[in-house]
Backbone as JSON, one array per atom type, in Angstrom:
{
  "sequence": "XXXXXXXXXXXXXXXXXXXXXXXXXXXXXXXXXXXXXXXXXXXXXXXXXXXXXXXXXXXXXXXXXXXXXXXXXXXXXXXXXXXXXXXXXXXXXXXXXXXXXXXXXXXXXXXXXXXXXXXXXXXXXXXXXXXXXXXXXXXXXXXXXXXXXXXXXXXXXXXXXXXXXXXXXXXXXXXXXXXXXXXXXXXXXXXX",
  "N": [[-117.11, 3.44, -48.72], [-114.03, 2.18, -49.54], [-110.8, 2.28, -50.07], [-109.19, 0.1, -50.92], [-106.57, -1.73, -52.04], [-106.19, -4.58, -54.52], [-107.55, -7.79, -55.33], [-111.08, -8.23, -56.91], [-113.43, -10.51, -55.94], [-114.86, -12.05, -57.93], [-112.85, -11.21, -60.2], [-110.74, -13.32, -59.81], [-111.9, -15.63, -59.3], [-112.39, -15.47, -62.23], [-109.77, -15.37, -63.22], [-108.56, -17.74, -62.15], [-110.22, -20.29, -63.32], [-109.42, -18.91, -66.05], [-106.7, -20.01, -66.11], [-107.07, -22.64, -65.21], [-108.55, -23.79, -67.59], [-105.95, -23.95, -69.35], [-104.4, -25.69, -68.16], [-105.64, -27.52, -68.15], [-106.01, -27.63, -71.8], [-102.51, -28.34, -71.72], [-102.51, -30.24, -71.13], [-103.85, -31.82, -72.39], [-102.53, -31.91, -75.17], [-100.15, -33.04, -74.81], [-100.14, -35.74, -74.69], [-100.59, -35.82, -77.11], [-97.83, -34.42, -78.57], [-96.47, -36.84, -77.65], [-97.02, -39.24, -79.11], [-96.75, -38.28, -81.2], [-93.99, -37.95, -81.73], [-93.36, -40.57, -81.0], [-93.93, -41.58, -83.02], [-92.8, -40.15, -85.41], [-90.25, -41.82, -84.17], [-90.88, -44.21, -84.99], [-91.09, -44.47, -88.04], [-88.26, -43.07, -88.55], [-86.37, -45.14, -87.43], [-87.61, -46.92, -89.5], [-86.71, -45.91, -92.18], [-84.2, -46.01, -91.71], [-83.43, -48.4, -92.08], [-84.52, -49.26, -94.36], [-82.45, -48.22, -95.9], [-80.16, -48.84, -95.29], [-80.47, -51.55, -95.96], [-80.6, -50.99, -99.05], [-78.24, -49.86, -99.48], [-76.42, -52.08, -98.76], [-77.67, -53.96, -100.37], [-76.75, -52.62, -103.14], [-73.91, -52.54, -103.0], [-73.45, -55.01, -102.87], [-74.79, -56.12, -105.21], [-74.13, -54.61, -107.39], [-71.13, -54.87, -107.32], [-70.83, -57.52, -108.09], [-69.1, -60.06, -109.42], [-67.84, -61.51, -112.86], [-67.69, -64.01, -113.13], [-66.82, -67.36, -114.17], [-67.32, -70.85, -115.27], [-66.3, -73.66, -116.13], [-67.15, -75.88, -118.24], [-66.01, -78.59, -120.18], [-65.68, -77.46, -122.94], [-67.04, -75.45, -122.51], [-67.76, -72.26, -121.52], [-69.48, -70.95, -119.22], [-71.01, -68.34, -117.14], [-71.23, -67.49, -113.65], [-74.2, -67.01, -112.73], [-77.99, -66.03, -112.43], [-80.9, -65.44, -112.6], [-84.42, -65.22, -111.69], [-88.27, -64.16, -110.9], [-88.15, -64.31, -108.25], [-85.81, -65.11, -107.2], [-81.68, -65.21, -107.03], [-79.11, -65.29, -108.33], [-75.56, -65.17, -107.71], [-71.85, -63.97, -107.87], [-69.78, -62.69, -105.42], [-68.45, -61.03, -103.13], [-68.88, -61.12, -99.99], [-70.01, -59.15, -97.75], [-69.42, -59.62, -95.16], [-66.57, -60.84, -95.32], [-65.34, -58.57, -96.58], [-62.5, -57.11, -97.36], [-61.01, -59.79, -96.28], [-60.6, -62.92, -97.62], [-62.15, -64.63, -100.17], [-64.14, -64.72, -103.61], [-67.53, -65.47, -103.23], [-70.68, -67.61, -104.02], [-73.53, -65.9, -103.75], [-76.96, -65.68, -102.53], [-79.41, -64.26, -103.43], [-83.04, -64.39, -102.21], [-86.76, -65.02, -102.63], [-88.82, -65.89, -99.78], [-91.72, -67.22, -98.74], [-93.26, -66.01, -96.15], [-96.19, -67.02, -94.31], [-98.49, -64.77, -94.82], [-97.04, -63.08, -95.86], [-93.89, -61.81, -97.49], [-90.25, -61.98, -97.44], [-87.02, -61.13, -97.75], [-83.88, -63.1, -98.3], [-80.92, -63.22, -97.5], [-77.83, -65.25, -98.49], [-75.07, -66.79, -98.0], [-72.69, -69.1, -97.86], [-72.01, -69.84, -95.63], [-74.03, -68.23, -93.89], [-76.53, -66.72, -93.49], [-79.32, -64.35, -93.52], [-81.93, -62.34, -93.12], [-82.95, -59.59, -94.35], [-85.08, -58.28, -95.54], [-88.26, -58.16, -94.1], [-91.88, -58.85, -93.53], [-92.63, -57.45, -95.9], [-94.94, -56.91, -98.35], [-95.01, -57.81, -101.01], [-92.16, -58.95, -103.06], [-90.15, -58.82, -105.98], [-87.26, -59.14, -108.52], [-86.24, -57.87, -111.19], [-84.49, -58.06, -114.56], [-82.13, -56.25, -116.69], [-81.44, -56.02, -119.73], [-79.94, -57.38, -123.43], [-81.02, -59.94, -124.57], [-79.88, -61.03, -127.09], [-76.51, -60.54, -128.36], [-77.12, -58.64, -130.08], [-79.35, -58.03, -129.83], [-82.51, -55.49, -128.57], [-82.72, -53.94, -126.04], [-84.17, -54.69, -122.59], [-86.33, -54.76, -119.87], [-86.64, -57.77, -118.08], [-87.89, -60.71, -117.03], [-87.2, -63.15, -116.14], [-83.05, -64.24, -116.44], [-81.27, -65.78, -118.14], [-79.77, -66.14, -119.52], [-76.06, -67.16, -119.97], [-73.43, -66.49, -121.0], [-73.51, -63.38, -120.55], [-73.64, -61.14, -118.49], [-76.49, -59.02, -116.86], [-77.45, -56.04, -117.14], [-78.41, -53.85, -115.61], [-80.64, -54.35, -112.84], [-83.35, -54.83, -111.48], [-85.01, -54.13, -107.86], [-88.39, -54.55, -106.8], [-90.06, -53.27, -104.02], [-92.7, -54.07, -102.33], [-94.76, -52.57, -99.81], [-96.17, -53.72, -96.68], [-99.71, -52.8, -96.11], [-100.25, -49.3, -94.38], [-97.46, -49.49, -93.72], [-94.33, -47.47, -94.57], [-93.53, -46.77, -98.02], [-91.45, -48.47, -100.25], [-89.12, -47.23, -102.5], [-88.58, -48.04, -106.25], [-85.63, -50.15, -106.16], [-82.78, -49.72, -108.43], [-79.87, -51.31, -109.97], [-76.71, -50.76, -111.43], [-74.68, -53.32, -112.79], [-71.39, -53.6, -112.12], [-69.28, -54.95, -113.49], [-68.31, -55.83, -116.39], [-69.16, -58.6, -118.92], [-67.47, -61.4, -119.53], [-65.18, -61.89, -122.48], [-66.97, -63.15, -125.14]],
  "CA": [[-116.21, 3.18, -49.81], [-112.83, 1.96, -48.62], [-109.81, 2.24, -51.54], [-108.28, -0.82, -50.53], [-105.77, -2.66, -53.12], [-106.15, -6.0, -54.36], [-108.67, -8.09, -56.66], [-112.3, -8.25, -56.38], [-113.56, -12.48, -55.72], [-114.94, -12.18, -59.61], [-111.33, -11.05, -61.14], [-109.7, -14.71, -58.78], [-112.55, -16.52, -60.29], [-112.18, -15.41, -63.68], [-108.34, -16.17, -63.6], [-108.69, -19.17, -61.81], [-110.77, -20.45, -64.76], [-108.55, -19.67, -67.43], [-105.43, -21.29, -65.54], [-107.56, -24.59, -65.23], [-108.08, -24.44, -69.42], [-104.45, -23.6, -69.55], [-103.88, -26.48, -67.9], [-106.08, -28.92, -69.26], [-105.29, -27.71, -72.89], [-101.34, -28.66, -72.09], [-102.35, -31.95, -70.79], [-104.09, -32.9, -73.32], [-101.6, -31.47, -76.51], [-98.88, -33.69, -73.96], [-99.71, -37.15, -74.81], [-100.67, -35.64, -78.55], [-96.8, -34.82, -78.73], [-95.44, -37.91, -77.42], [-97.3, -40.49, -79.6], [-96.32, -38.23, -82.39], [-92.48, -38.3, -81.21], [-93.07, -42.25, -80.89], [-94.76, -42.38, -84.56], [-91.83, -40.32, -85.86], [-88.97, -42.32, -84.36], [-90.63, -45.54, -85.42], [-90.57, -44.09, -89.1], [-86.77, -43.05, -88.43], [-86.06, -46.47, -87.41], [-87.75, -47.97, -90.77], [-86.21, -45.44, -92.99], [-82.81, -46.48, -91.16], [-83.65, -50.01, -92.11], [-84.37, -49.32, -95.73], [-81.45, -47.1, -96.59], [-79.02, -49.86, -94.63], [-80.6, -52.8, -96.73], [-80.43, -50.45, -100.42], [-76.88, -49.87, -99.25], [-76.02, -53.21, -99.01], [-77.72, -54.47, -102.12], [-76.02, -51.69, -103.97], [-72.79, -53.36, -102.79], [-73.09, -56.39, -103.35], [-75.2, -56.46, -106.74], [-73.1, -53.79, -108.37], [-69.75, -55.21, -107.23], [-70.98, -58.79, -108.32], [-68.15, -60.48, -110.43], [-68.11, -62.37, -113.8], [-66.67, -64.92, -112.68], [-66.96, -68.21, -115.31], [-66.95, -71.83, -114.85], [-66.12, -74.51, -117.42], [-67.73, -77.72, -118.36], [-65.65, -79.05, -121.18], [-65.29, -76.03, -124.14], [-68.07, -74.69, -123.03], [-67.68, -71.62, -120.51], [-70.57, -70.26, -118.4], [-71.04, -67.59, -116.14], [-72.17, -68.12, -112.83], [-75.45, -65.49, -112.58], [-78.58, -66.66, -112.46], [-82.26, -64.59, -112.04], [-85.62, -65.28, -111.77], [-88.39, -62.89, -110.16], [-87.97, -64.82, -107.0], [-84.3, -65.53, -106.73], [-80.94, -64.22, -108.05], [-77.46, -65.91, -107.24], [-74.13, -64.76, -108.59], [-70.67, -64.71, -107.28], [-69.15, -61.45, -105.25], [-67.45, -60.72, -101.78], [-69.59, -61.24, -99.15], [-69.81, -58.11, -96.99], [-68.78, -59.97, -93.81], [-65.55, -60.74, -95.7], [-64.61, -57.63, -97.27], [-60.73, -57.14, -96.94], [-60.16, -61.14, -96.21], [-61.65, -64.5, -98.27], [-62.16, -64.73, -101.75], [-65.71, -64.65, -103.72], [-68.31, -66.55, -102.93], [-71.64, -67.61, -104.15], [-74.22, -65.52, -103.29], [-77.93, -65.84, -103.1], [-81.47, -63.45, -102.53], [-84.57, -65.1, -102.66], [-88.21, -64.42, -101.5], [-89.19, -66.4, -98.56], [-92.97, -66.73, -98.44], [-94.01, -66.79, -94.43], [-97.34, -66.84, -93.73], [-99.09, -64.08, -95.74], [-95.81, -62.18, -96.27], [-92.92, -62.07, -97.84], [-89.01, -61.64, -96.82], [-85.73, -60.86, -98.55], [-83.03, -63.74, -97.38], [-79.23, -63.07, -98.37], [-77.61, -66.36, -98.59], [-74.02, -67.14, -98.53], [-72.26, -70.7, -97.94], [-71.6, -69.22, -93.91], [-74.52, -67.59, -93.34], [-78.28, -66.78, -93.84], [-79.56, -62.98, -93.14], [-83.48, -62.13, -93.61], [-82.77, -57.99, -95.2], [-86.52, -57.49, -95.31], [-89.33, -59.04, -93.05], [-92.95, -58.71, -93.44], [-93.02, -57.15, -97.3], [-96.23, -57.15, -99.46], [-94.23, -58.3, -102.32], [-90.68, -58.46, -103.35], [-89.72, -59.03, -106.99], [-86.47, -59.28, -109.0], [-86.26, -57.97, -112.89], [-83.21, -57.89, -115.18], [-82.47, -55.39, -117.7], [-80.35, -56.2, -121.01], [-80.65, -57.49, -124.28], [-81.25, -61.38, -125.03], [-78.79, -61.71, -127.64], [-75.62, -59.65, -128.55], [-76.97, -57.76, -131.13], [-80.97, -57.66, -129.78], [-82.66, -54.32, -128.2], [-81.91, -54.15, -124.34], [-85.41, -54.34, -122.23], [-86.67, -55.36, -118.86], [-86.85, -59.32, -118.14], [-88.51, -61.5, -115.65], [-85.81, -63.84, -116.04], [-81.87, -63.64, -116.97], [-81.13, -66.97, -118.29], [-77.7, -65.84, -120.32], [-74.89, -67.72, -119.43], [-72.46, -65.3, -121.66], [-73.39, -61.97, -120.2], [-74.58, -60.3, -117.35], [-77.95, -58.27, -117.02], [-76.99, -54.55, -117.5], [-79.01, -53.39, -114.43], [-81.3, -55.34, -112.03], [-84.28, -53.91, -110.35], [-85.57, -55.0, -106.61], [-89.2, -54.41, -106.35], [-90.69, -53.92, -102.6], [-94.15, -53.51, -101.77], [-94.43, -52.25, -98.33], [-97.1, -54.11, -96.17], [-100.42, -51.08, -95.6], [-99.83, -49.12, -93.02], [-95.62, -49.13, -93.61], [-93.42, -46.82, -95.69], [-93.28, -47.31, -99.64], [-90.07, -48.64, -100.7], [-88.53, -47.35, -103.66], [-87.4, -48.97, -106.51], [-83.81, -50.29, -106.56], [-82.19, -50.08, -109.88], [-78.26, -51.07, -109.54], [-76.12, -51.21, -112.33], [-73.66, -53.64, -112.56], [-70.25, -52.77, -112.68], [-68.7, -55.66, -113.9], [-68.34, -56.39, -117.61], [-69.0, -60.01, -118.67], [-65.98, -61.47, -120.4], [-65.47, -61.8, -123.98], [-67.32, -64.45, -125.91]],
  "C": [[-114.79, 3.18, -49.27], [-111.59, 1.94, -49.97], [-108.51, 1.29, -51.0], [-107.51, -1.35, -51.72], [-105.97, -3.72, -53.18], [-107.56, -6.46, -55.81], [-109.63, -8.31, -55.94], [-112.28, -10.33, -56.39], [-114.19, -12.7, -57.39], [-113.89, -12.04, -60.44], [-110.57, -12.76, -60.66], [-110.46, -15.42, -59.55], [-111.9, -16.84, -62.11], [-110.39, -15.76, -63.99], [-107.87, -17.71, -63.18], [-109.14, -20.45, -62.85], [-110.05, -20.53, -65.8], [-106.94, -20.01, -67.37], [-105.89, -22.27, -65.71], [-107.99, -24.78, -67.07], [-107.13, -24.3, -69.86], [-104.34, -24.79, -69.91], [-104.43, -27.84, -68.61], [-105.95, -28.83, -71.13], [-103.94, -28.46, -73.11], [-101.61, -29.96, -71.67], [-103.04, -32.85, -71.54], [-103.56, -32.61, -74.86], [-100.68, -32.46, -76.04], [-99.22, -34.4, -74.82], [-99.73, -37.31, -76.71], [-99.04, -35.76, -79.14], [-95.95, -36.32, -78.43], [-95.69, -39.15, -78.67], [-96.9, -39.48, -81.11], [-94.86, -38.27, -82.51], [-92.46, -39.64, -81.39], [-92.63, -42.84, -82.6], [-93.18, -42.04, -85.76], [-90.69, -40.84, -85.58], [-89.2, -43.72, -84.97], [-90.24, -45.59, -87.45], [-88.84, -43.6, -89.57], [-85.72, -44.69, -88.38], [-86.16, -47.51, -88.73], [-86.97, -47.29, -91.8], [-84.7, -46.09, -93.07], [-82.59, -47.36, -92.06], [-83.24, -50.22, -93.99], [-82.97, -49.24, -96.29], [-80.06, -48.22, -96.31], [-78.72, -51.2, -95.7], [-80.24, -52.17, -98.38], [-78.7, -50.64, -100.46], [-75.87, -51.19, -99.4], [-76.43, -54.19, -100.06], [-77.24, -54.1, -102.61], [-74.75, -52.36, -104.43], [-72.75, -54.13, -103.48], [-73.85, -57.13, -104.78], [-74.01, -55.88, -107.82], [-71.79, -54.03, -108.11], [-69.67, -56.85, -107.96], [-69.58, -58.86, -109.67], [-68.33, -61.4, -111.43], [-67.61, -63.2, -113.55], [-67.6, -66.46, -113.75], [-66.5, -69.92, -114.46], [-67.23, -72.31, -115.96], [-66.62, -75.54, -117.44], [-67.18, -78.12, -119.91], [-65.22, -77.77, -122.16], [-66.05, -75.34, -124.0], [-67.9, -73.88, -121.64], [-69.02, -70.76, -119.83], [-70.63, -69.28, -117.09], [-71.77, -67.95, -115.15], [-73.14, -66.48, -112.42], [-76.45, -66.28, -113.11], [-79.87, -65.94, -112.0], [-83.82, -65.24, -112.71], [-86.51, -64.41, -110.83], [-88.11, -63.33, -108.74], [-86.62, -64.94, -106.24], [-83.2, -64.87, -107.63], [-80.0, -64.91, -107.31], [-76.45, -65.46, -108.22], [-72.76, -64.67, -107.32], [-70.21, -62.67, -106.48], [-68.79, -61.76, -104.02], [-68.23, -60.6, -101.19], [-69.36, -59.99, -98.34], [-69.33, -58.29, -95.48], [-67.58, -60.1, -94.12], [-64.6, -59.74, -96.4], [-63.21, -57.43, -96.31], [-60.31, -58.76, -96.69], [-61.42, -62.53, -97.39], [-61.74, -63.72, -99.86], [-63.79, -64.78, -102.15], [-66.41, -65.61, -103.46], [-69.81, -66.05, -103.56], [-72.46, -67.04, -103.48], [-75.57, -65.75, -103.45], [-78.81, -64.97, -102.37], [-82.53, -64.02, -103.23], [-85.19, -64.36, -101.72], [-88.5, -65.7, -100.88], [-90.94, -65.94, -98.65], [-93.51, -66.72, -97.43], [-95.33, -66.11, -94.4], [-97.97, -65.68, -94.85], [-98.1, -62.47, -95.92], [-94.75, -62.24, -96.75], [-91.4, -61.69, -97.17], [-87.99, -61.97, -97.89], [-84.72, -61.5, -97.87], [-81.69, -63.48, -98.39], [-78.46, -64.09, -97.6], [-76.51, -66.44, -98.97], [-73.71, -68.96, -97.99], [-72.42, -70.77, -95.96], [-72.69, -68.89, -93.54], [-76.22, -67.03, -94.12], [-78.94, -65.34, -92.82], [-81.02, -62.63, -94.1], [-82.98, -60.11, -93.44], [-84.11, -57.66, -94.92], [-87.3, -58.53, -94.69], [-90.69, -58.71, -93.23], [-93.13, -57.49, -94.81], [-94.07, -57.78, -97.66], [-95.76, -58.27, -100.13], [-92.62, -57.71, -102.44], [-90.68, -59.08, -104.93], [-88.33, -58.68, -107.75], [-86.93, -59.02, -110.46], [-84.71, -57.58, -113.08], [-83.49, -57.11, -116.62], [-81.44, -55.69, -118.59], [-81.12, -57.12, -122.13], [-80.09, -59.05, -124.49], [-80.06, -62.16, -126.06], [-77.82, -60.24, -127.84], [-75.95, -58.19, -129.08], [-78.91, -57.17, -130.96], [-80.9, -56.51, -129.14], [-82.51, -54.97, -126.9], [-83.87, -53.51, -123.98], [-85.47, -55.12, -120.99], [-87.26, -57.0, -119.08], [-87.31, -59.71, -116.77], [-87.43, -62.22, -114.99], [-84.7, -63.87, -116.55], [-81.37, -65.3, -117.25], [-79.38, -67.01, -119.63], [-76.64, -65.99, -119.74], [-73.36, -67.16, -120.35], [-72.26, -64.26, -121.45], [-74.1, -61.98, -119.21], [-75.4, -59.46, -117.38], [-76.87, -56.67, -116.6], [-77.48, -53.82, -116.49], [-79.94, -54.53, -114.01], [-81.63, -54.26, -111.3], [-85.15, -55.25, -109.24], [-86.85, -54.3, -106.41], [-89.8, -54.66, -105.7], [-91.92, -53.61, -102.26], [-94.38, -53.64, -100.67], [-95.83, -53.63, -97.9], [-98.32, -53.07, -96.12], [-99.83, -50.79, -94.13], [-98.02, -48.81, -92.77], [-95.36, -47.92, -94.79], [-93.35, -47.12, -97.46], [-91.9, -47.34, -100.0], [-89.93, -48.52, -102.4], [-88.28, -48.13, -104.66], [-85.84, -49.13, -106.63], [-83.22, -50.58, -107.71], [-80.44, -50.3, -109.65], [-77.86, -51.1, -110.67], [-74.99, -51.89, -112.02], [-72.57, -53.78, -113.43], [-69.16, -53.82, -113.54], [-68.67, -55.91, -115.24], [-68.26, -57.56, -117.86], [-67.81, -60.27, -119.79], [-66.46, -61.56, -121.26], [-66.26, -63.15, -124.73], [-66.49, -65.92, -126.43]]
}
């Protein structure tokens, strides 16, 4: 019997062992973190996207101007909605601080078995959303002066402006669910 110090060759084993499931545990949790790091920046990236495009509808719906054009005695606003399309007159966001208003337009774009959100000035042509389910346009106000105020498909009142306007997006599967966008706009339409 010798009282030497040190480990027996069964204690080296036995730690040897549970170093190598150490190790293969962290190497295989690794690539678990990364693709979930990937998954959340690509969700960071779409959120980005959303919040950029709401932002800039916001703008430029709720700043939209009454702006009127004449044909003889008879004065008409230029605003114009259906669920597909929507044109009215405001400040283009490339021009803010210089230029004057301009016609604006968002339509749906149908490509291929998807839809897209195009913002349309006289200068310039900008696809907002890309590969949407569905996009839809409703208008909210009331038909005549004195009728109840209710959601519309279409805004066909050339005397007033729709009281809010909602953008409905249906993600593609597989993406983010987009909100709806309700704006109100800020403009009052002139007087009768």
């Amino acid at each position: 019997t010798s009282n030497q110090a040190g480990f027996t060759l069964i204690e080296l084993l036995v730690s040897l062992t549970l170093l190598g499931l150490m190790i293969a545990l962290v190497g295989m949790a690794l690539p678990l973190a990364m693709s979930a790091r990937a998954r959340t920046s690509a969700i960071s990236g779409e959120l980005g996207a959303v919040q950029t495009t709401h932002e800039l509808l916001r703008r430029q719906i709720g700043e939209m101007q009454a702006f009127q054009t004449q044909d003889g005695y008879i004065f008409n606003l230029v605003f114009s909605g259906t669920p597909d399309r929507m044109q009215f007159v405001a400040r283009p966001v490339a021009a803010q601080g210089s230029g004057g208003p301009r016609i604006i337009e968002l339509s749906v774009a149908h490509i291929a078995s998807s839809q897209q959100l195009v913002y349309t000035t006289a200068n310039e042509s900008r696809h907002l959303v890309t590969g949407a389910g569905g996009i839809r346009f409703s208008y909210f106000g009331a038909p005549s002066p004195n009728g109840n105020s209710d959601w519309r498909e279409t805004w066909n009142d050339t005397t007033r402006l729709p009281k809010l306007v909602r953008i409905q997006m249906q993600p593609k599967t597989g993406t983010l669910p987009w909100p709806d966008l309700i704006i109100a706009i800020l403009s009052e339409s002139p007087p009768a």
